[in-house]
HTML snippet that shows the backbone in 3Dmol.js (N, CA, C, O; Angstrom):
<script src="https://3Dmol.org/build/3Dmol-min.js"></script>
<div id="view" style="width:600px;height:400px;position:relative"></div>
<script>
const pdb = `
ATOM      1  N   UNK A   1       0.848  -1.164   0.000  1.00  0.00           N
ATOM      2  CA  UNK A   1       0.000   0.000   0.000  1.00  0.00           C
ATOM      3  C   UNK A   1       0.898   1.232   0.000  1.00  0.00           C
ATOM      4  O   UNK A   1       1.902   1.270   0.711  1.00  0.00           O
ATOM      5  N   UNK A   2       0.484   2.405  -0.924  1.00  0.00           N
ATOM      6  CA  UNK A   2       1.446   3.427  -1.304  1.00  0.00           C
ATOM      7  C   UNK A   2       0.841   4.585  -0.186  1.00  0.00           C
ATOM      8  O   UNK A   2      -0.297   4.314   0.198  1.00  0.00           O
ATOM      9  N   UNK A   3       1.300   5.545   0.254  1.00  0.00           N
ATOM     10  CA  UNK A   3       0.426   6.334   0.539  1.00  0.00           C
ATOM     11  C   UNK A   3       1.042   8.135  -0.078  1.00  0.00           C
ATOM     12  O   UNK A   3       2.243   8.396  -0.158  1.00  0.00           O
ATOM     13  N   UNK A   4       0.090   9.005  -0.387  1.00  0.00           N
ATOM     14  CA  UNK A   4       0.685  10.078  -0.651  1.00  0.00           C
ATOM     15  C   UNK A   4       1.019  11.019   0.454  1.00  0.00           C
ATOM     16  O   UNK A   4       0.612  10.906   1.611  1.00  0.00           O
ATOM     17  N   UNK A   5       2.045  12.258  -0.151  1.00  0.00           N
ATOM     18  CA  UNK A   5       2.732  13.484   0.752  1.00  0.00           C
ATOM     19  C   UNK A   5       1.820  13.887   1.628  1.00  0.00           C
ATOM     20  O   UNK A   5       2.059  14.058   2.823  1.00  0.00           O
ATOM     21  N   UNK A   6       0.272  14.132   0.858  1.00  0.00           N
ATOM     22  CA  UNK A   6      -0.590  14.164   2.565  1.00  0.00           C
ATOM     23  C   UNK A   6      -0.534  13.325   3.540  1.00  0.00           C
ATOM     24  O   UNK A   6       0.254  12.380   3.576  1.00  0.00           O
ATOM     25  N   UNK A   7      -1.408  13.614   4.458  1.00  0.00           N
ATOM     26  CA  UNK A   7      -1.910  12.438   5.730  1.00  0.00           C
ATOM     27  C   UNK A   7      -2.275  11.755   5.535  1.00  0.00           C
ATOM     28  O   UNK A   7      -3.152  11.634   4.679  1.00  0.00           O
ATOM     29  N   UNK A   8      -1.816  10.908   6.213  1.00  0.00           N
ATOM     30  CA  UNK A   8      -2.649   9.577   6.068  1.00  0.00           C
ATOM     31  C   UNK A   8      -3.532   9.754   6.877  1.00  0.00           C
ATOM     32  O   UNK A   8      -3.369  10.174   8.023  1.00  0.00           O
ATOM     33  N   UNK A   9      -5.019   9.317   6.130  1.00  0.00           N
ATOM     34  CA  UNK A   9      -5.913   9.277   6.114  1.00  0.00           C
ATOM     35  C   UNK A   9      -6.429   8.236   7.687  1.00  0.00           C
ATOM     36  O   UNK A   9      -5.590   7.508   8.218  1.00  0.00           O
ATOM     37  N   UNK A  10      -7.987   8.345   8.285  1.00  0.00           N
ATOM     38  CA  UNK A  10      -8.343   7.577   9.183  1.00  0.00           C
ATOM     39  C   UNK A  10      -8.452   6.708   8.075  1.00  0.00           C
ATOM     40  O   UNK A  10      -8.307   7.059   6.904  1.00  0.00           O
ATOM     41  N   UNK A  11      -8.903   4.721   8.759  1.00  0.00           N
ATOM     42  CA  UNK A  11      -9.703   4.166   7.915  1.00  0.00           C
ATOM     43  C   UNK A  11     -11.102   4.045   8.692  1.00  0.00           C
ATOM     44  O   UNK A  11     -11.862   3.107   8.448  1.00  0.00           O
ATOM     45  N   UNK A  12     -11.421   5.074   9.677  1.00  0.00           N
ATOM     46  CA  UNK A  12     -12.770   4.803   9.622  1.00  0.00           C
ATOM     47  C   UNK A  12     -13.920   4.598   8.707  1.00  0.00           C
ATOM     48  O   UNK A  12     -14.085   5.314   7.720  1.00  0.00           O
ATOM     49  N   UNK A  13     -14.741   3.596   9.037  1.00  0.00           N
ATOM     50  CA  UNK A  13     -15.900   3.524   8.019  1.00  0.00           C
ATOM     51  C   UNK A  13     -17.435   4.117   8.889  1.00  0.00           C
ATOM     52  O   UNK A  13     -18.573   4.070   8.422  1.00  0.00           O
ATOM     53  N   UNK A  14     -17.078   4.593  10.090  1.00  0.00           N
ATOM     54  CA  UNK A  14     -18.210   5.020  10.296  1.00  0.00           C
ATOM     55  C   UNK A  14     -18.717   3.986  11.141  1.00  0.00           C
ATOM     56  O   UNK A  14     -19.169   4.369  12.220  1.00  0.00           O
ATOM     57  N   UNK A  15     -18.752   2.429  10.829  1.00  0.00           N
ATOM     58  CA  UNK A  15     -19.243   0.973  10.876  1.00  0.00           C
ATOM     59  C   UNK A  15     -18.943   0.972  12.533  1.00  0.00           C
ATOM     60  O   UNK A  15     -17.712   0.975  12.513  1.00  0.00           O
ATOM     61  N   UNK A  16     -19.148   0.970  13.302  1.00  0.00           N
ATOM     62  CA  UNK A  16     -18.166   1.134  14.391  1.00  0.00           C
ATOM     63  C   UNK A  16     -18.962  -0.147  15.527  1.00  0.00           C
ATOM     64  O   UNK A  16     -19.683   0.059  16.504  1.00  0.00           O
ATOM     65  N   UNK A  17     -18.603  -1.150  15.075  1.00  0.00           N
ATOM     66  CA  UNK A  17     -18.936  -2.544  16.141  1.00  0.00           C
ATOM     67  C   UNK A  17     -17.469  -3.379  16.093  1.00  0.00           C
ATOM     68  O   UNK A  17     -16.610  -3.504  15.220  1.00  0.00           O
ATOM     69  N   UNK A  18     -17.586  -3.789  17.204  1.00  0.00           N
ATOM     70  CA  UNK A  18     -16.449  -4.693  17.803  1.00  0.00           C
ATOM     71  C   UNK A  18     -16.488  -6.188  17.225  1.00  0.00           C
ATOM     72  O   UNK A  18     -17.277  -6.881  17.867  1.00  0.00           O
ATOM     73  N   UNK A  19     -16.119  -6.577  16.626  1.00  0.00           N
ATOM     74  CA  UNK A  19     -15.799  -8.393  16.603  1.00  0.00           C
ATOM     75  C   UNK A  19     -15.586  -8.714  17.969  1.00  0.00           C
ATOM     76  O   UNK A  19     -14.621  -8.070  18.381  1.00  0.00           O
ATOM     77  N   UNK A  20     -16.165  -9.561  18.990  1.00  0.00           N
ATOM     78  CA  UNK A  20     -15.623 -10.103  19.727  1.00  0.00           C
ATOM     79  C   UNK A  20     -14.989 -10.723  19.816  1.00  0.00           C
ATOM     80  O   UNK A  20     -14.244 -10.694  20.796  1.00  0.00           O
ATOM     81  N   UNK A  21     -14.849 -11.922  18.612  1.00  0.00           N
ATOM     82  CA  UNK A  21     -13.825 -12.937  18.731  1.00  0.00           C
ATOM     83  C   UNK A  21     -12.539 -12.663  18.412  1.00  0.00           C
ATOM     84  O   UNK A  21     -11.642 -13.469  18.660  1.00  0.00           O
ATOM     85  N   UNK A  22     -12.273 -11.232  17.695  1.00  0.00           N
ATOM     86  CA  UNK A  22     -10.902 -10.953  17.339  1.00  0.00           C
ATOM     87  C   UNK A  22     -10.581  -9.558  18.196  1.00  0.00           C
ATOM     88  O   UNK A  22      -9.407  -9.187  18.212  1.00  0.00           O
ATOM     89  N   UNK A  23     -11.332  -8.968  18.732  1.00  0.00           N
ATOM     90  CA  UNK A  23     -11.060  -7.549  19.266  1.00  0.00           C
ATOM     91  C   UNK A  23     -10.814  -6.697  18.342  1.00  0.00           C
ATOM     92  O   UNK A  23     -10.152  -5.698  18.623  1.00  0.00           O
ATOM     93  N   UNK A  24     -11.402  -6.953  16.753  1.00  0.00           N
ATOM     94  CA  UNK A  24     -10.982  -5.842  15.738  1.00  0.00           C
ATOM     95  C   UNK A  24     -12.611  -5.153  15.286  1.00  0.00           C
ATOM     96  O   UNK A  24     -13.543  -5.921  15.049  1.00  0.00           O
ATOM     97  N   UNK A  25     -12.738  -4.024  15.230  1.00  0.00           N
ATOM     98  CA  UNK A  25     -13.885  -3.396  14.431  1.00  0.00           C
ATOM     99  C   UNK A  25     -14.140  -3.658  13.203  1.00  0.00           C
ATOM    100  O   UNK A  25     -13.345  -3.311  12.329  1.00  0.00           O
ATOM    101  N   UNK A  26     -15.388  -4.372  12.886  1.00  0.00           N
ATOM    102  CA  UNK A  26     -16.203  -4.187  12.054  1.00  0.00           C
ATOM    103  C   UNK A  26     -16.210  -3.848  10.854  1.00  0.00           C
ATOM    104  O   UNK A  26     -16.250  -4.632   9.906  1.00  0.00           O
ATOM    105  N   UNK A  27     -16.165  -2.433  10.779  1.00  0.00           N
ATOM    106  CA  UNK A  27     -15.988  -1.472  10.036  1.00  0.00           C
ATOM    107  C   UNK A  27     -14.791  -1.280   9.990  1.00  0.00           C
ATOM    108  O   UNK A  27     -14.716  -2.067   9.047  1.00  0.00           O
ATOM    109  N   UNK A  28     -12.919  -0.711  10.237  1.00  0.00           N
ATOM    110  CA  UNK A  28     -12.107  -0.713  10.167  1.00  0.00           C
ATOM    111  C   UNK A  28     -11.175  -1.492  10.393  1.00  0.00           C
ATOM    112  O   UNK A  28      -9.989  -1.275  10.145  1.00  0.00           O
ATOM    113  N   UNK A  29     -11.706  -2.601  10.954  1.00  0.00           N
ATOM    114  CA  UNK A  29     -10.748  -3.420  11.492  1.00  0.00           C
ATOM    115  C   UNK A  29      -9.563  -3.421  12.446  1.00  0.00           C
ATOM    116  O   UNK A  29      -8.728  -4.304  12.644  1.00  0.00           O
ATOM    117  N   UNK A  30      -9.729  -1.894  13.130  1.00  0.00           N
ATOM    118  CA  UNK A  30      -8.084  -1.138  14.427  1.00  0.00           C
ATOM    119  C   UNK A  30      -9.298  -2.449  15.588  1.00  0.00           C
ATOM    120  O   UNK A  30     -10.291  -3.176  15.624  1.00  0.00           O
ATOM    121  N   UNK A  31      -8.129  -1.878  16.306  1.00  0.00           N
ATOM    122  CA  UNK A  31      -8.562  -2.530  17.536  1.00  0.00           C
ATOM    123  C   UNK A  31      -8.868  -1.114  18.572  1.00  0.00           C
ATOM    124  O   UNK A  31      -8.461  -0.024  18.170  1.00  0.00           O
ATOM    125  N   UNK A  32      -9.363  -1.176  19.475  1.00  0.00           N
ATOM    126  CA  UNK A  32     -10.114  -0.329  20.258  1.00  0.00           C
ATOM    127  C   UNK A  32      -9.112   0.526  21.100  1.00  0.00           C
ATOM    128  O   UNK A  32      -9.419   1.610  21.597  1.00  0.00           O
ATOM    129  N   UNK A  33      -7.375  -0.312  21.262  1.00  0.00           N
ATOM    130  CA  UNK A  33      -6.344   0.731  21.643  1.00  0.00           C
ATOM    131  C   UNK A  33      -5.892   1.640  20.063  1.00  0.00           C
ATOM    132  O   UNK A  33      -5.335   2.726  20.225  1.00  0.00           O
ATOM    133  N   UNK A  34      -6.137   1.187  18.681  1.00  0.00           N
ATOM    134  CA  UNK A  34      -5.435   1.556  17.790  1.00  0.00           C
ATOM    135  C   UNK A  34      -6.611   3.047  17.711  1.00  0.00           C
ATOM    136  O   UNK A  34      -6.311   4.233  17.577  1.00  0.00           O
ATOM    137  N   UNK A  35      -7.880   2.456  17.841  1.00  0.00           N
ATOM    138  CA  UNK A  35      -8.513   3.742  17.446  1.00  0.00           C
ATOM    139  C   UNK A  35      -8.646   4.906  18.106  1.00  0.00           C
ATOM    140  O   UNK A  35      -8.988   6.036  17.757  1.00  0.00           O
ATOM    141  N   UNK A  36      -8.156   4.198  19.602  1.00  0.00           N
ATOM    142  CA  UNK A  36      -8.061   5.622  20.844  1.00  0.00           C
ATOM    143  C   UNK A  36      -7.281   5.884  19.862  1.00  0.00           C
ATOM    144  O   UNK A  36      -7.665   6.639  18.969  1.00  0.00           O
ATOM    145  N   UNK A  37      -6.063   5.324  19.841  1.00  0.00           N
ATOM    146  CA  UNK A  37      -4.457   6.574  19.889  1.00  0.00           C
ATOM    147  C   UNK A  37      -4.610   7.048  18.444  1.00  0.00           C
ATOM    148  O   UNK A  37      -3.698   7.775  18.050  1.00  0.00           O
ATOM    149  N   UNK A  38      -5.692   6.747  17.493  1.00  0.00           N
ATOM    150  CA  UNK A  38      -5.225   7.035  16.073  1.00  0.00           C
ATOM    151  C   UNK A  38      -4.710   9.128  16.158  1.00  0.00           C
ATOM    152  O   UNK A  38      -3.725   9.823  16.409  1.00  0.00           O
ATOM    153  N   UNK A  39      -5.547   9.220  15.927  1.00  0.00           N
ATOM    154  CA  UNK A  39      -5.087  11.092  16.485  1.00  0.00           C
ATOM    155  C   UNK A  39      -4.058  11.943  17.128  1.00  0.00           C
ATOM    156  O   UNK A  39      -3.738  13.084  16.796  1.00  0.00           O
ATOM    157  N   UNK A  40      -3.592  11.233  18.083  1.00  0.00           N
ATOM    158  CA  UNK A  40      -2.076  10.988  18.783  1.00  0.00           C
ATOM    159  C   UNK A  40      -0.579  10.296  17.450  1.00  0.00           C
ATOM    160  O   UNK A  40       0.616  10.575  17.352  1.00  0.00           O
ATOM    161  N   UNK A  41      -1.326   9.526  16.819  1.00  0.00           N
ATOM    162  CA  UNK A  41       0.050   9.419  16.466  1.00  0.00           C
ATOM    163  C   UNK A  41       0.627   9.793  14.861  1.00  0.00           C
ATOM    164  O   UNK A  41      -0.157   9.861  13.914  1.00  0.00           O
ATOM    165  N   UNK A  42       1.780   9.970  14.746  1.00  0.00           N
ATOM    166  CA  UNK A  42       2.844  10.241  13.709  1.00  0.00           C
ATOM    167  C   UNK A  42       2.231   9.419  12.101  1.00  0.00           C
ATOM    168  O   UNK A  42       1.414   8.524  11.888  1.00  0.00           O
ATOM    169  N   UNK A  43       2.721   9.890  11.607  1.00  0.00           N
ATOM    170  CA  UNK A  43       1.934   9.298   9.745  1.00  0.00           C
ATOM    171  C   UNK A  43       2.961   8.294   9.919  1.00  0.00           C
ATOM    172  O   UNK A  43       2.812   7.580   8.928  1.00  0.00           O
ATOM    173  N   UNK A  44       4.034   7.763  10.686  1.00  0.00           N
ATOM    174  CA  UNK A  44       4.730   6.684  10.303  1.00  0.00           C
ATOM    175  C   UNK A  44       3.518   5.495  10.804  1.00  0.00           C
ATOM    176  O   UNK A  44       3.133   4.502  10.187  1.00  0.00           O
ATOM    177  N   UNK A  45       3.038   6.084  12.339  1.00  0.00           N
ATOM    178  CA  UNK A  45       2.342   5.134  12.980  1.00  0.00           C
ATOM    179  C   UNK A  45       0.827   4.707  12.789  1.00  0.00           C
ATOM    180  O   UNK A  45       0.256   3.825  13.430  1.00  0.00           O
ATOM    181  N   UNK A  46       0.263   5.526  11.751  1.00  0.00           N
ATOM    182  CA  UNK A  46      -1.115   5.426  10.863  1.00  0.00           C
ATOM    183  C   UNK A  46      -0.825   4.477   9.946  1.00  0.00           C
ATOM    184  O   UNK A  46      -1.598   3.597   9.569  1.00  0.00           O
ATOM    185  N   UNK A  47       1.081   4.776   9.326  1.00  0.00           N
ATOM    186  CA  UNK A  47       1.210   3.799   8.211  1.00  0.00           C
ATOM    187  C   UNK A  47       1.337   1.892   8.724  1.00  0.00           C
ATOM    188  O   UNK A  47       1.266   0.831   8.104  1.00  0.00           O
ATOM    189  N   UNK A  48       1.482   2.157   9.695  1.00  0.00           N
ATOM    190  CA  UNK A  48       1.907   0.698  10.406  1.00  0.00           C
ATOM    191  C   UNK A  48       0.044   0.626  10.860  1.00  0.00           C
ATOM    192  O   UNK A  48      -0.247  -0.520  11.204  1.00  0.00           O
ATOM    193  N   UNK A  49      -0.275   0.883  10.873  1.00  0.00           N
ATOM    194  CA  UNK A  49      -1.678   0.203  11.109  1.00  0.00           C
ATOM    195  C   UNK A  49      -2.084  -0.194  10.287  1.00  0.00           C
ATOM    196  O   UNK A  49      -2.323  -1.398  10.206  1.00  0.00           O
ATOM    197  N   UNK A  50      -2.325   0.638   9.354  1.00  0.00           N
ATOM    198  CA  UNK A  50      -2.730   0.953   7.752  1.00  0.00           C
ATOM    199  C   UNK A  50      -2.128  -0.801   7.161  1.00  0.00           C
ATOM    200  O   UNK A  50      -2.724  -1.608   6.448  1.00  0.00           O
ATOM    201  N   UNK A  51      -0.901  -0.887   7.738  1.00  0.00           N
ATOM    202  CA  UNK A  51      -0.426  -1.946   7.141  1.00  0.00           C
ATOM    203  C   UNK A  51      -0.876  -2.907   7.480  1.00  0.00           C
ATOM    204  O   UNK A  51      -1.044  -3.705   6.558  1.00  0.00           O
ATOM    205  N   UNK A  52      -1.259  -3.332   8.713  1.00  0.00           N
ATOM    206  CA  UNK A  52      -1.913  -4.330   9.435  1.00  0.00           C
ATOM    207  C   UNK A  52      -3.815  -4.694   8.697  1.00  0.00           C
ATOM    208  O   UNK A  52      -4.442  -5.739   8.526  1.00  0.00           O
ATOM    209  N   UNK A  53      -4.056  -3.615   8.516  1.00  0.00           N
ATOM    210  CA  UNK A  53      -5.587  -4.240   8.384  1.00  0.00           C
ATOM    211  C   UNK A  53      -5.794  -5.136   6.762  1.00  0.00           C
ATOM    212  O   UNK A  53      -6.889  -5.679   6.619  1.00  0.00           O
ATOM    213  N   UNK A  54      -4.940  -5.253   5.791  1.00  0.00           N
ATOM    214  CA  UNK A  54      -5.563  -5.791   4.406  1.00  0.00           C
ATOM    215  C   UNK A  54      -5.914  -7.845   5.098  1.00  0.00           C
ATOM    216  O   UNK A  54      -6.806  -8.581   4.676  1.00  0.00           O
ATOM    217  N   UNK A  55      -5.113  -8.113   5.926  1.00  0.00           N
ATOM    218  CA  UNK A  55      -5.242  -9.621   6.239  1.00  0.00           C
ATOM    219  C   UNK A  55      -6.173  -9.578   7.339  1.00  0.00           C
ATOM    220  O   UNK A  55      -6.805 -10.621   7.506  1.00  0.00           O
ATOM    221  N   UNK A  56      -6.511  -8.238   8.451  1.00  0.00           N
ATOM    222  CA  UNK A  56      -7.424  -8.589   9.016  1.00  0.00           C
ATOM    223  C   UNK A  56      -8.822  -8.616   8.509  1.00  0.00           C
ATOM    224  O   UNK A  56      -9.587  -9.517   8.856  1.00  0.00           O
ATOM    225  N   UNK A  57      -9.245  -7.511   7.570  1.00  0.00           N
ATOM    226  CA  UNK A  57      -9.592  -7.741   6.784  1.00  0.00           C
ATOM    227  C   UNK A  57     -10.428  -8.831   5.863  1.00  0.00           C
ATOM    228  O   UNK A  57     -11.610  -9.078   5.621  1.00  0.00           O
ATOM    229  N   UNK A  58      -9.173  -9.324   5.502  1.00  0.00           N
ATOM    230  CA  UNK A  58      -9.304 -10.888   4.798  1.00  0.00           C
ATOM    231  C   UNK A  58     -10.073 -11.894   5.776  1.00  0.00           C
ATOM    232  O   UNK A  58     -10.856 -12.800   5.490  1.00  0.00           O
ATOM    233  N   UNK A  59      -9.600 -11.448   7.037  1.00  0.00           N
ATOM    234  CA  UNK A  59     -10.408 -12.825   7.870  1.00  0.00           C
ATOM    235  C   UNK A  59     -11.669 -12.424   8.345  1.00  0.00           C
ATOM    236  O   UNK A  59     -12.659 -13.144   8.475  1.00  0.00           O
ATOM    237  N   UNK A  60     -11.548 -10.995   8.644  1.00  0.00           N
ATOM    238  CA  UNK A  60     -13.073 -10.935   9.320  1.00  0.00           C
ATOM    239  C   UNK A  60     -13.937 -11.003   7.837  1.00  0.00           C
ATOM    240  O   UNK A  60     -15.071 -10.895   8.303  1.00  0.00           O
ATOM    241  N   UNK A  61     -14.102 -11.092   6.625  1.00  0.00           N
ATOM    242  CA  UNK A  61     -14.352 -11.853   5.435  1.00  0.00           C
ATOM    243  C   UNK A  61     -15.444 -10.830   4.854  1.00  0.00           C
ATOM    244  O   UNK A  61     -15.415  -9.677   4.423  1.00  0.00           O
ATOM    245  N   UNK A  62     -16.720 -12.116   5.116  1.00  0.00           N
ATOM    246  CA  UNK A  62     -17.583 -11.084   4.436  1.00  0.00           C
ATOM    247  C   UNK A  62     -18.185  -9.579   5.350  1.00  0.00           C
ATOM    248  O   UNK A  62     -18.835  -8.729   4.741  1.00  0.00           O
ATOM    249  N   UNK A  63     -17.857  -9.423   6.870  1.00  0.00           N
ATOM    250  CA  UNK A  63     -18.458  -8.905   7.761  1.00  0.00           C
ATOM    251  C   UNK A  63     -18.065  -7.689   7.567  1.00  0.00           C
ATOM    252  O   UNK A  63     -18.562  -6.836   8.302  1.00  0.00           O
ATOM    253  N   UNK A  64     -17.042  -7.249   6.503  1.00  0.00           N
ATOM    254  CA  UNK A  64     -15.988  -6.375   6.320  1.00  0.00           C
ATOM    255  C   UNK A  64     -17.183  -5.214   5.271  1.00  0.00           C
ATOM    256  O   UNK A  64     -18.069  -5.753   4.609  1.00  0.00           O
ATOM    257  N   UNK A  65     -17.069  -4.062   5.267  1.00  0.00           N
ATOM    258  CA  UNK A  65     -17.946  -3.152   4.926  1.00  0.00           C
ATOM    259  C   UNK A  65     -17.263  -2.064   4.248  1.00  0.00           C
ATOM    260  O   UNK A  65     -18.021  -1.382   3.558  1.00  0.00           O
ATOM    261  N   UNK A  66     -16.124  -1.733   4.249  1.00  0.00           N
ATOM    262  CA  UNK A  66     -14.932  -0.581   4.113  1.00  0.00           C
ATOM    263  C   UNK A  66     -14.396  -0.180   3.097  1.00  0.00           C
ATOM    264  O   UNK A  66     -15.124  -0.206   2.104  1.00  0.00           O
ATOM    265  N   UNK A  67     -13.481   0.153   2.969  1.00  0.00           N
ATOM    266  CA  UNK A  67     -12.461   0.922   1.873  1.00  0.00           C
ATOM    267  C   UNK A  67     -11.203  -0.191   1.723  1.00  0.00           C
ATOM    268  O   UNK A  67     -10.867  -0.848   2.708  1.00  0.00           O
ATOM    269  N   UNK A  68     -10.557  -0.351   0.473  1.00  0.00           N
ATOM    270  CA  UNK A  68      -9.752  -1.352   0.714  1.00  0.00           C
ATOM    271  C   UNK A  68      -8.607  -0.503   0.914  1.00  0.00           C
ATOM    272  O   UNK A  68      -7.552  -1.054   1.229  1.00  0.00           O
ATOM    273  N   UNK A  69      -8.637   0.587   0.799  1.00  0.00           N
ATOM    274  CA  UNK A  69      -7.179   1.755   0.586  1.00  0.00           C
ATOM    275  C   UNK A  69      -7.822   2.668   0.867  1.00  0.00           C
ATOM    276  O   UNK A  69      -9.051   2.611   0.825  1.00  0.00           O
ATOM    277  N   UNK A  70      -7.106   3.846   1.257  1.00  0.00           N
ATOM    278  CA  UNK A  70      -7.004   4.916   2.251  1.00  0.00           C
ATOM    279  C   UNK A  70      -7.095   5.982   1.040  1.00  0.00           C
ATOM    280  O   UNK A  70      -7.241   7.184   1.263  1.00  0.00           O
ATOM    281  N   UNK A  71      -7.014   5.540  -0.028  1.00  0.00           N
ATOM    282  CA  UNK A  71      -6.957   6.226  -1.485  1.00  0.00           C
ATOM    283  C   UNK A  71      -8.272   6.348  -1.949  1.00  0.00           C
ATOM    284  O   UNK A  71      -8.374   7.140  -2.886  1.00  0.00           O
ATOM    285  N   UNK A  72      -9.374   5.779  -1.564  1.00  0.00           N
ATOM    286  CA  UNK A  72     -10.512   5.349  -2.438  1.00  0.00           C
ATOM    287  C   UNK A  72     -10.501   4.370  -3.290  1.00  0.00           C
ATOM    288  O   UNK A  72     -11.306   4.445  -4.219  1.00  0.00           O
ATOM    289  N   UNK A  73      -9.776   3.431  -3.227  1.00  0.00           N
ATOM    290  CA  UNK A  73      -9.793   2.882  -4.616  1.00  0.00           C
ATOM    291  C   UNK A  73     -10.850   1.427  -3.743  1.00  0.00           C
ATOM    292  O   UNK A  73     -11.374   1.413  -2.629  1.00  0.00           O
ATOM    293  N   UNK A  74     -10.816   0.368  -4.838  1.00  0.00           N
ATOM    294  CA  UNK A  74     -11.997  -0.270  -4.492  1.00  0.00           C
ATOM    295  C   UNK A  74     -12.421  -1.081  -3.405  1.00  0.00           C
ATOM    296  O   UNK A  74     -11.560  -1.482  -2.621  1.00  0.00           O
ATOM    297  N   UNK A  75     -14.092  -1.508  -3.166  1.00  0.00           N
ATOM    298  CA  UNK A  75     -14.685  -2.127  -2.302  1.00  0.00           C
ATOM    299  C   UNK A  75     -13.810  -3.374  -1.971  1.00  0.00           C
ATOM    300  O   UNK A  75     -13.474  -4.018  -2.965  1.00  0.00           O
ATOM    301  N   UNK A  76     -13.221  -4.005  -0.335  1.00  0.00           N
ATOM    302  CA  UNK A  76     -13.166  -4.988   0.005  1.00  0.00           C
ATOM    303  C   UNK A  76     -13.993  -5.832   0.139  1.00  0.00           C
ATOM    304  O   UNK A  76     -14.874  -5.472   0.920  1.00  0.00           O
ATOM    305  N   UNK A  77     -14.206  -7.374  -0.497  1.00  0.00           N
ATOM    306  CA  UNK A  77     -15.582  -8.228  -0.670  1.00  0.00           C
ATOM    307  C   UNK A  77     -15.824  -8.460   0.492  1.00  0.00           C
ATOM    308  O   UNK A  77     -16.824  -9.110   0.797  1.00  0.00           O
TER     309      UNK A  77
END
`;
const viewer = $3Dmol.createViewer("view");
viewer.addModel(pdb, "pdb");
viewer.setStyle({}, {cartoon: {color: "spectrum"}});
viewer.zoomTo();
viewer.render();
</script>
């Protein structure tokens, strides 16, 4: 995932329910410490999240509702 000279972007989707079985949201897939601190931290440390969600993602499967990139580009199935 590339990101441009702006900010990196939230990946909120708005979607905002908890998976219980994984402790990841719904809708973005952070976990509930990633989304406190998102605002607090550095574009290195948005990018390391950023990096983390395409496989969580993948597992929470079809429950997934979101953006696949921080770019707009297309729907995750």
């Amino acid at each position: 995932m590339t990101f441009s000279a702006a900010a990196v972007p939230s990946p909120c989707t708005s979607i905002c329910r908890m998976d219980h079985a994984t402790g990841w949201c719904l809708g973005c897939a952070r976990t509930l410490p990633e989304i406190a601190a998102w605002a607090g931290l550095d574009e290195g440390g948005k990018r390391q999240i950023w990096a983390l969600l395409p496989d969580r993602r993948r597992l929470l499967g079809a429950r997934f509702q979101g953006p696949s990139d921080p770019e707009g580009g297309a729907q995750a199935a």
